[in-house]
Rosetta silent file (secondary structure, phi, psi, omega in degrees, C-alpha in Angstrom):
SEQUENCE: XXXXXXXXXXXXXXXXXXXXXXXXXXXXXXXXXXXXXXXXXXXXXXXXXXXXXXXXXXXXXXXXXXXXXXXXXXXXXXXXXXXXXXXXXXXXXXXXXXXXXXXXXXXXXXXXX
SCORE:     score description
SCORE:     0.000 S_00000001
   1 L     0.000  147.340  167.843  -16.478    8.589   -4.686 S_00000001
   2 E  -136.627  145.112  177.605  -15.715    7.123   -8.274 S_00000001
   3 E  -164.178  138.105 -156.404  -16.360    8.447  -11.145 S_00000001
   4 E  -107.753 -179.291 -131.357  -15.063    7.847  -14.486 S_00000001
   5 E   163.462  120.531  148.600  -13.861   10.544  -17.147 S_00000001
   6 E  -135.468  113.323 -166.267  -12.874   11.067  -21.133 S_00000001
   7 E  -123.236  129.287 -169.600  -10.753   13.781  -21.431 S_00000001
   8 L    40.650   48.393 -175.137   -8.742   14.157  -25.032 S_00000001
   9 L    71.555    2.833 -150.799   -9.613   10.693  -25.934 S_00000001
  10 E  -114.933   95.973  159.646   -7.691    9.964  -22.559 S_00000001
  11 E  -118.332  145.667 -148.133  -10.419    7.593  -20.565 S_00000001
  12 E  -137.171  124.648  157.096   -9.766    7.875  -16.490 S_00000001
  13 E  -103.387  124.790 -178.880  -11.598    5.712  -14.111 S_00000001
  14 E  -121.940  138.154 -179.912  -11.176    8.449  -10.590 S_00000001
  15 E  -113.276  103.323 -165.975  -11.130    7.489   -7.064 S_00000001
  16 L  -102.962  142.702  168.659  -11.657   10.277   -4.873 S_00000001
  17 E  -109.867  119.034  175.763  -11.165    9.768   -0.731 S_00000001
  18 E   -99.969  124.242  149.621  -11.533   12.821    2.174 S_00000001
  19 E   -78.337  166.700 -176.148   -9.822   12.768    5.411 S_00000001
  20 E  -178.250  100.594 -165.824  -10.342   14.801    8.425 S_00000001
  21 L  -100.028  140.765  175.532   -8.139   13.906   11.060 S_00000001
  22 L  -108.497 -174.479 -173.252   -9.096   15.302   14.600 S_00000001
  23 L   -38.861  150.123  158.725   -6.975   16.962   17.475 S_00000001
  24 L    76.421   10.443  150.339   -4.015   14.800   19.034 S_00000001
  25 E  -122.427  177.078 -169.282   -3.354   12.891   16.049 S_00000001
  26 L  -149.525  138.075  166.441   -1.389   13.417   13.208 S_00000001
  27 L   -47.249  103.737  155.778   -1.106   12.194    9.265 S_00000001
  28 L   -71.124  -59.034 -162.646    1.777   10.104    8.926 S_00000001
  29 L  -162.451  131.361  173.122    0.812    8.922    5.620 S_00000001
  30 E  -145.566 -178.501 -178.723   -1.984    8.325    3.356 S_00000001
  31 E   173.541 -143.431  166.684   -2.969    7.441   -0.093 S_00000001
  32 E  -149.870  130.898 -169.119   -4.428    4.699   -1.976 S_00000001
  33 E   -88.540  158.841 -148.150   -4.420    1.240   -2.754 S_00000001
  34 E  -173.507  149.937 -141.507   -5.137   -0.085   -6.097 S_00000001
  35 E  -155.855  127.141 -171.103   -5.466   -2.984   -8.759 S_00000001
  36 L  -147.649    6.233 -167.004   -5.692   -2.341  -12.337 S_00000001
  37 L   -77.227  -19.622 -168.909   -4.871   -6.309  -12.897 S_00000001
  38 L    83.054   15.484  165.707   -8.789   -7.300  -12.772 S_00000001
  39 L   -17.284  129.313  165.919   -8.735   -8.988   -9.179 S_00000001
  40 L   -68.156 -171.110  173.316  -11.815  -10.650   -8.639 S_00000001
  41 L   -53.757  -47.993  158.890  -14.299   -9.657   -6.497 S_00000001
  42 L   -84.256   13.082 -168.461  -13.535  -11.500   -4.070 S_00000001
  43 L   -89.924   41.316 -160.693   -9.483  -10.676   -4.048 S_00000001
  44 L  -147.076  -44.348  161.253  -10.843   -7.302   -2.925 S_00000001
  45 L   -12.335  148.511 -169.243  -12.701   -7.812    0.427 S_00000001
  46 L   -34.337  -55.474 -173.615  -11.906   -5.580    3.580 S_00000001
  47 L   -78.048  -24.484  154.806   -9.589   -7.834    4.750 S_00000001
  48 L  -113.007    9.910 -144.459   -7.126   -8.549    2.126 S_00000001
  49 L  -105.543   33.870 -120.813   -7.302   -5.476   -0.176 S_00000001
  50 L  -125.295  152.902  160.455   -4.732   -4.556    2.610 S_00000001
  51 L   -51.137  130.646  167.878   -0.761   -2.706    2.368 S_00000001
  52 L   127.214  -51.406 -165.856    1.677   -5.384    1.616 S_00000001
  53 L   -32.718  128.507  171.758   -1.136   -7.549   -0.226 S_00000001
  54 L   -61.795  153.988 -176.926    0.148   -9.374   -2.821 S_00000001
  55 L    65.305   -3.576 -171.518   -1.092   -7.777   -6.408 S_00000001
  56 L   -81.437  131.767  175.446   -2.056   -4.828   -4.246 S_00000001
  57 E  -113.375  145.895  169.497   -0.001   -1.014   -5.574 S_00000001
  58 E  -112.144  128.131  166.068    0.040    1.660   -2.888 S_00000001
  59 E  -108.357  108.469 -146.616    0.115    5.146   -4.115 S_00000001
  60 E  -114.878  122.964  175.524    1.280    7.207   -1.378 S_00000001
  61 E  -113.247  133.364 -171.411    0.439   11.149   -1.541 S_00000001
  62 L   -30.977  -29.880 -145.909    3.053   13.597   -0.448 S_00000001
  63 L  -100.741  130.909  134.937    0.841   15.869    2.101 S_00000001
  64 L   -78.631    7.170 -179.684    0.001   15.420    5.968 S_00000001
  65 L   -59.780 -167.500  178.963   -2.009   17.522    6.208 S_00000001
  66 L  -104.123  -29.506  172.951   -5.176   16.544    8.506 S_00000001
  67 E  -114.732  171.816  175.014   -7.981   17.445    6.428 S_00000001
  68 E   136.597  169.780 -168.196   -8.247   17.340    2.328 S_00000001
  69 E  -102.963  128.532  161.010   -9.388   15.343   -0.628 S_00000001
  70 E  -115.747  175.352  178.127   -6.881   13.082   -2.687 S_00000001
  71 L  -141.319  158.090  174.959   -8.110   11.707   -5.782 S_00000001
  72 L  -132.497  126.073  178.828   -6.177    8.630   -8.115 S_00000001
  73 E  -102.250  111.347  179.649   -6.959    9.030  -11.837 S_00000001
  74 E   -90.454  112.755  140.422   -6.440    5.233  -13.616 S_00000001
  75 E   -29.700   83.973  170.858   -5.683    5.027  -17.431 S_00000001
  76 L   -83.935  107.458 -156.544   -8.001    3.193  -19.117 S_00000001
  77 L   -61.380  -58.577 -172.958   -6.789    1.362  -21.983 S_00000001
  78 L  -135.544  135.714 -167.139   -9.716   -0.611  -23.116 S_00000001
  79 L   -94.744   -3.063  158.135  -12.854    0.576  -21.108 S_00000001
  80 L  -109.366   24.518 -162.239  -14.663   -2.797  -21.307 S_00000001
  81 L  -142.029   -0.044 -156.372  -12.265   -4.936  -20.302 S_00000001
  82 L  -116.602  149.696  179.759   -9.806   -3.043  -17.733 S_00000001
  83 E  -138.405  138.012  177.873  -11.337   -3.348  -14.012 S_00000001
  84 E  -131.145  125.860  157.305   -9.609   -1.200  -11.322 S_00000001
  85 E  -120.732  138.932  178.636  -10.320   -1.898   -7.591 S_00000001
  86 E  -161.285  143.040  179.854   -9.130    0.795   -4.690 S_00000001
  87 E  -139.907  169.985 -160.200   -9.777    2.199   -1.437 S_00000001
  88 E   -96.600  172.197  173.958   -7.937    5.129    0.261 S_00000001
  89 E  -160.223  146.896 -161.281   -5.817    4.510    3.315 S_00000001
  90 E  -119.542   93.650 -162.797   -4.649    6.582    6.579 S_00000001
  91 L   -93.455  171.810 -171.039   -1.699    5.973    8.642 S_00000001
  92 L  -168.571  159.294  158.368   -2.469    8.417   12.081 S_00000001
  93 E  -121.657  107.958  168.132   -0.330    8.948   15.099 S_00000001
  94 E   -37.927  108.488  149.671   -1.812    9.386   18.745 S_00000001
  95 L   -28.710  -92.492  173.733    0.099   12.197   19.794 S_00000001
  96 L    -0.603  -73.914  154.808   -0.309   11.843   23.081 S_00000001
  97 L   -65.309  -43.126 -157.027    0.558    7.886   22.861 S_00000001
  98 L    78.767   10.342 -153.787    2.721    7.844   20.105 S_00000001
  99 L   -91.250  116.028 -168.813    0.568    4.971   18.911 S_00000001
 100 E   -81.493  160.658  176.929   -0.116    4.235   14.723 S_00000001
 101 L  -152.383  135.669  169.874   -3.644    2.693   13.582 S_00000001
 102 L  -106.860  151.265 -179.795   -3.802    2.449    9.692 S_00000001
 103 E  -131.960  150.510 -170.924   -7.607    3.285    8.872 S_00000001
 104 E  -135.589  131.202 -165.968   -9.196    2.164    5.393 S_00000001
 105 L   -71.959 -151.340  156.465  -11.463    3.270    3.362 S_00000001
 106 L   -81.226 -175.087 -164.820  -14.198    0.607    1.663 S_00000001
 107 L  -134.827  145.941 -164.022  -12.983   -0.936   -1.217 S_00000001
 108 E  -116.104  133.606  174.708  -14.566    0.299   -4.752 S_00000001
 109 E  -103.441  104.879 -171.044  -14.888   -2.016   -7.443 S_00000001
 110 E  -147.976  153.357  158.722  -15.190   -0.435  -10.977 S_00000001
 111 E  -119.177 -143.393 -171.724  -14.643   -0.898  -14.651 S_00000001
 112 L   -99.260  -70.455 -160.262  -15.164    2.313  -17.197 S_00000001
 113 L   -54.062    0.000    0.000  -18.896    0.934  -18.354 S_00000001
């Protein structure tokens, strides 16, 4: 979900993500990745919008739990000109295996208009 937001003269472009992890895995780590640089469209795509990615910021939120909502609130300076792109991201553990899979959400393109 995205949805934008002017609160005390304070305009927020927000990216909200849910998880729901099932039995025999476990939350290593999740958050969200994010752009506030104006990336085109295409610098954004499944495949490079990725951890590591150059121009890419990862905002990593404290909690493991398996299910919950995080949300990322973006500052917007000047709402026709500031473009934010982000998708959520999942790090999991098999129990069982001991074996990580990062999982990713789609990647959201937005400005404040």
């Amino acid at each position: 979900n995205v949805f934008t937001t002017d609160l005390n003269n304070k305009k927020k472009i927000s990216f909200s993500v849910t998880r729901d992890v099932p039995d025999g895995y476990e939350v290593v780590e999740h958050g969200m990745l994010y752009n506030t640089s104006g990336m085109s469209q295409e610098l954004t795509e499944d495949d490079t919008f990725v951890i590591g990615a150059d121009g890419v910021n990862k905002y990593e939120y404290g909690t493991t739990a398996p299910k919950g909502v995080f949300t990322l609130n973006v500052d917007v300076t000047n709402k026709e000109s500031t473009k934010v792109a982000a998708r959520g991201y999942m790090i999991v553990k098999n129990k069982s295996t001991e074996h990580e899979d990062i999982y990713y959400s789609g990647v959201e393109y937005r400005s404040y208009n």
